[in-house]
PyMOL commands that place a pseudoatom at each C-alpha (Angstrom):
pseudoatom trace, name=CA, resn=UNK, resi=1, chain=A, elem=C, hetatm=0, pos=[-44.948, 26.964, -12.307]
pseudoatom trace, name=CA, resn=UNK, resi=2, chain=A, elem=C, hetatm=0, pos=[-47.004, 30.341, -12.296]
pseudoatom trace, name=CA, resn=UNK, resi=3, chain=A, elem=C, hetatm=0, pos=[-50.423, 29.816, -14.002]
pseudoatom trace, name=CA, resn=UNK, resi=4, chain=A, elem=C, hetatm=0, pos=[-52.696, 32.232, -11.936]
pseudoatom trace, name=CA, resn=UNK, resi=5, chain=A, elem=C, hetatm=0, pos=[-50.503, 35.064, -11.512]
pseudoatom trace, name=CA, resn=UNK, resi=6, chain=A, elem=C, hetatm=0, pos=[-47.156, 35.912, -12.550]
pseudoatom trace, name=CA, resn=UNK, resi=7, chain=A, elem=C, hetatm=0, pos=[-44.727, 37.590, -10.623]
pseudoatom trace, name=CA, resn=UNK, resi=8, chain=A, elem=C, hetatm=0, pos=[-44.213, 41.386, -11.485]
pseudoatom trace, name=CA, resn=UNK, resi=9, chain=A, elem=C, hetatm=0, pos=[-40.600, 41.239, -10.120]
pseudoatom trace, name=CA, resn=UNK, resi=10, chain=A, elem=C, hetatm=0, pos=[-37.312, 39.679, -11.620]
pseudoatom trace, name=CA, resn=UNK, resi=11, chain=A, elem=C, hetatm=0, pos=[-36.019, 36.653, -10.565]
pseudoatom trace, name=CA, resn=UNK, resi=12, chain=A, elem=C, hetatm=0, pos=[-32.459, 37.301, -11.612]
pseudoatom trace, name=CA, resn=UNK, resi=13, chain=A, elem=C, hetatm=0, pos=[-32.617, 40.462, -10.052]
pseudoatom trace, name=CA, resn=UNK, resi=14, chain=A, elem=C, hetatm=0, pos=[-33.968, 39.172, -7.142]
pseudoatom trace, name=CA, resn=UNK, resi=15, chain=A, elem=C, hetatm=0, pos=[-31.066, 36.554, -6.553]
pseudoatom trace, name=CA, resn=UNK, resi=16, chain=A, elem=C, hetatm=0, pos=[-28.397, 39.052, -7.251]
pseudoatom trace, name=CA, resn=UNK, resi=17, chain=A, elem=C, hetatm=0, pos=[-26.957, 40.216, -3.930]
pseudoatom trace, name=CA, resn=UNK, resi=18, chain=A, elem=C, hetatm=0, pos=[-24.893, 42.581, -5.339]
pseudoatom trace, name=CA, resn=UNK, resi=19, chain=A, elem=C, hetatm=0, pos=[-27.649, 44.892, -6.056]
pseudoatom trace, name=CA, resn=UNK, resi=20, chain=A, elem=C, hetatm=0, pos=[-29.279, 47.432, -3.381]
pseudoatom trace, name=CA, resn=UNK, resi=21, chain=A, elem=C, hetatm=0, pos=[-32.502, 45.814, -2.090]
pseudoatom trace, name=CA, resn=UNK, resi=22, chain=A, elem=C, hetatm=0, pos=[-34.993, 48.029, -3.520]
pseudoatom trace, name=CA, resn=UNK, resi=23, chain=A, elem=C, hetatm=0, pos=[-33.738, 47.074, -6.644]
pseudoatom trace, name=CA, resn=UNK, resi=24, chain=A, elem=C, hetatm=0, pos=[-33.736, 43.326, -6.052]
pseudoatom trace, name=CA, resn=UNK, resi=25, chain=A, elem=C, hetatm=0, pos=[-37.394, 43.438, -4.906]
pseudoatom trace, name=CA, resn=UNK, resi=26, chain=A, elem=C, hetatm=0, pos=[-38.474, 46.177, -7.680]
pseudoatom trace, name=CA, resn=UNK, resi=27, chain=A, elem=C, hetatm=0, pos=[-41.863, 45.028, -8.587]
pseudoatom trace, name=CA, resn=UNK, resi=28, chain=A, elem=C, hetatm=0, pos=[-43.029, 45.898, -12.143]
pseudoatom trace, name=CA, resn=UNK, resi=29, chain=A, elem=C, hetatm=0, pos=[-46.060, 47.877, -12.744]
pseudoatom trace, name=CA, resn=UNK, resi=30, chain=A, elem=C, hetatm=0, pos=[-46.761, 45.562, -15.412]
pseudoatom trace, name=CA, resn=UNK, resi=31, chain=A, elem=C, hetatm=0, pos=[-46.034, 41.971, -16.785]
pseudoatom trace, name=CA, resn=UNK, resi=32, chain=A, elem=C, hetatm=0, pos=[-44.675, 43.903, -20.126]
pseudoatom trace, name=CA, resn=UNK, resi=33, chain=A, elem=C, hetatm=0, pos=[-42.908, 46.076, -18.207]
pseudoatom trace, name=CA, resn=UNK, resi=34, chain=A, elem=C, hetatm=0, pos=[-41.367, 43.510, -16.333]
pseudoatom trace, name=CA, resn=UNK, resi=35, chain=A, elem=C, hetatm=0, pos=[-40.814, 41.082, -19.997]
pseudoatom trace, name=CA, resn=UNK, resi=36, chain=A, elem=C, hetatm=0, pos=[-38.776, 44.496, -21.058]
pseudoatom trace, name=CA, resn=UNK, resi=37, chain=A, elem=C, hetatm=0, pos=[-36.429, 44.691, -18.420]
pseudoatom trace, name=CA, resn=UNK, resi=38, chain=A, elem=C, hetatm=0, pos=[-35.472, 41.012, -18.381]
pseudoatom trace, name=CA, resn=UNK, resi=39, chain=A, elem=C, hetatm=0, pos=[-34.839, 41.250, -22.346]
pseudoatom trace, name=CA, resn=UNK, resi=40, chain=A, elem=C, hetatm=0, pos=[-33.138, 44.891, -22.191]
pseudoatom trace, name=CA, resn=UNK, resi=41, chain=A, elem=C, hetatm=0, pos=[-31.014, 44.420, -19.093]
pseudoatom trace, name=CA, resn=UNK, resi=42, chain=A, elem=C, hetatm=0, pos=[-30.394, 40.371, -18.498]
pseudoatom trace, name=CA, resn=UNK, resi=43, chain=A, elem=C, hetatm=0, pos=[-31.437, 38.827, -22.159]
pseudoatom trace, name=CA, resn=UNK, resi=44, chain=A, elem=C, hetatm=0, pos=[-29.736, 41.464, -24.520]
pseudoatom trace, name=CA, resn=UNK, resi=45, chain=A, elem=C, hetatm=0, pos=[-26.059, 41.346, -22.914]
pseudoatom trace, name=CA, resn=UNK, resi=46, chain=A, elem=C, hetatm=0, pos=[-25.568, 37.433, -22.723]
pseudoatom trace, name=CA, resn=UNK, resi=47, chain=A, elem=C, hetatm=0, pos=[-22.660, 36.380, -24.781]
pseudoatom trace, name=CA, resn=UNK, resi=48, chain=A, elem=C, hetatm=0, pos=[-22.513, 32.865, -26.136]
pseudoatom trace, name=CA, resn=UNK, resi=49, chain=A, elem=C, hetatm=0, pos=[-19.737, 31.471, -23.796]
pseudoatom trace, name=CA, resn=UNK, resi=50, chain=A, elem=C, hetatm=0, pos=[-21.127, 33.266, -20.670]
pseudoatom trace, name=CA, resn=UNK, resi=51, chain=A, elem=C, hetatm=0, pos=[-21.735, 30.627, -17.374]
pseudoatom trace, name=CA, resn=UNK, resi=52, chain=A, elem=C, hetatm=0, pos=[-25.776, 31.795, -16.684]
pseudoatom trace, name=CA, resn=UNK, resi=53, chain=A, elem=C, hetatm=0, pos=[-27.631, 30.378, -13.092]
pseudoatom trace, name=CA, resn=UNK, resi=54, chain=A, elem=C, hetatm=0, pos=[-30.749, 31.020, -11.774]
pseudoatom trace, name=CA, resn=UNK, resi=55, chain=A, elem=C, hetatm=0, pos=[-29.635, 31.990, -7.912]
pseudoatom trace, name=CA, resn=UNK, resi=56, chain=A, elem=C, hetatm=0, pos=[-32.881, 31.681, -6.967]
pseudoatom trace, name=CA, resn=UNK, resi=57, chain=A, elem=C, hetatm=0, pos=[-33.205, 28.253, -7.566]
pseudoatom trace, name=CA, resn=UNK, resi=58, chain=A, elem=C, hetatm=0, pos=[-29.324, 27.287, -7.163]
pseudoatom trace, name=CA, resn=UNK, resi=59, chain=A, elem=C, hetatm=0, pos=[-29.501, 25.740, -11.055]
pseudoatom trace, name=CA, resn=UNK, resi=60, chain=A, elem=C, hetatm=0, pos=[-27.466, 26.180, -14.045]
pseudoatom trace, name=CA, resn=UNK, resi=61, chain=A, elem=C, hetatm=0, pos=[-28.475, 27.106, -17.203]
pseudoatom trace, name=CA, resn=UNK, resi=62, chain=A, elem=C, hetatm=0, pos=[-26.495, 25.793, -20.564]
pseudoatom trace, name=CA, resn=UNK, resi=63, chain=A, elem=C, hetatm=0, pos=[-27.712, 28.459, -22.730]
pseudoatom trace, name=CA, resn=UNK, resi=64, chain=A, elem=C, hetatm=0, pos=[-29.671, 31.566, -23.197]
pseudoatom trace, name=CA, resn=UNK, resi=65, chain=A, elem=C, hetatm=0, pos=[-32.616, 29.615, -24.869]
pseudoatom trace, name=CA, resn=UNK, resi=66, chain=A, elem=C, hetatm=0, pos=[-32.525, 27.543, -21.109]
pseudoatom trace, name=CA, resn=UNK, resi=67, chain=A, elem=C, hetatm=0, pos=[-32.456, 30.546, -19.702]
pseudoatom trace, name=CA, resn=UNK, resi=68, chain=A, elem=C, hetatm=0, pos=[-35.927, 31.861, -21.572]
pseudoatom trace, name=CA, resn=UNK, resi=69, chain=A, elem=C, hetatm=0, pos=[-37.228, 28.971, -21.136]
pseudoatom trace, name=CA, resn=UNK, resi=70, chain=A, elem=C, hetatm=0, pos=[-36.716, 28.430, -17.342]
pseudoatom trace, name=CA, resn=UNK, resi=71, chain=A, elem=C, hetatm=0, pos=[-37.686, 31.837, -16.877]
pseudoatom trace, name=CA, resn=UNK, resi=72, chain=A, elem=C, hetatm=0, pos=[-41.337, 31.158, -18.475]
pseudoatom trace, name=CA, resn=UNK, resi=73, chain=A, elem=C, hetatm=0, pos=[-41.642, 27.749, -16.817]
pseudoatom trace, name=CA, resn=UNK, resi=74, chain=A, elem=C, hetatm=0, pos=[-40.520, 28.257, -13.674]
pseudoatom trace, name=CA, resn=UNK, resi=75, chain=A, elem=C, hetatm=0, pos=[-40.539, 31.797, -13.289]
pseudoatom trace, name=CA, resn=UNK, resi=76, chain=A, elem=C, hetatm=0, pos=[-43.414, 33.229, -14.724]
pseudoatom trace, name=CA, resn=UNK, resi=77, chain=A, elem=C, hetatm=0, pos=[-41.419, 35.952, -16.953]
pseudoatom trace, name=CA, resn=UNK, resi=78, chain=A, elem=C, hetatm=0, pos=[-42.235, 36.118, -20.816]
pseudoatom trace, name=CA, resn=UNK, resi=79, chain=A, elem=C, hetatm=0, pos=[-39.746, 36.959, -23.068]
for i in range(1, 79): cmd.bond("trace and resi %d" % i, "trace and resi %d" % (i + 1))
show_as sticks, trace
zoom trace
């Protein structure tokens, strides 16, 4: 769990290796920057039946409340 310092970059972005590299490790100027994107681009186009995973950490996630909530606990991002 990040308590010091959180990350600045996305974690889903980050495990998806179907993006370009600079846009996997894309590191946010800010953390509200970086709470933006993961709402606008990841949070904001989940549907209810859709099969979410963290591919960072190899885990499933039932829901897109797990999903916010790993992503704070685990990965630093506010939503």
């Amino acid at each position: 769990m990040y308590k010091d310092t959180r990350p600045k970059i996305c974690f889903l972005c980050l495990g998806n290796d179907k993006l370009l590299t600079q846009s996997r490790i894309y590191s946010f100027y800010t953390l509200g920057d970086l709470s933006k994107h993961f709402k606008r681009k990841h949070l904001q186009h989940i549907k209810e039946r859709d099969r979410l995973r963290c591919n960072v950490c190899q885990v499933d996630l039932d829901s897109k409340m797990h999903l916010q909530r790993h992503a704070h606990d685990i990965h630093g991002t506010v939503s």
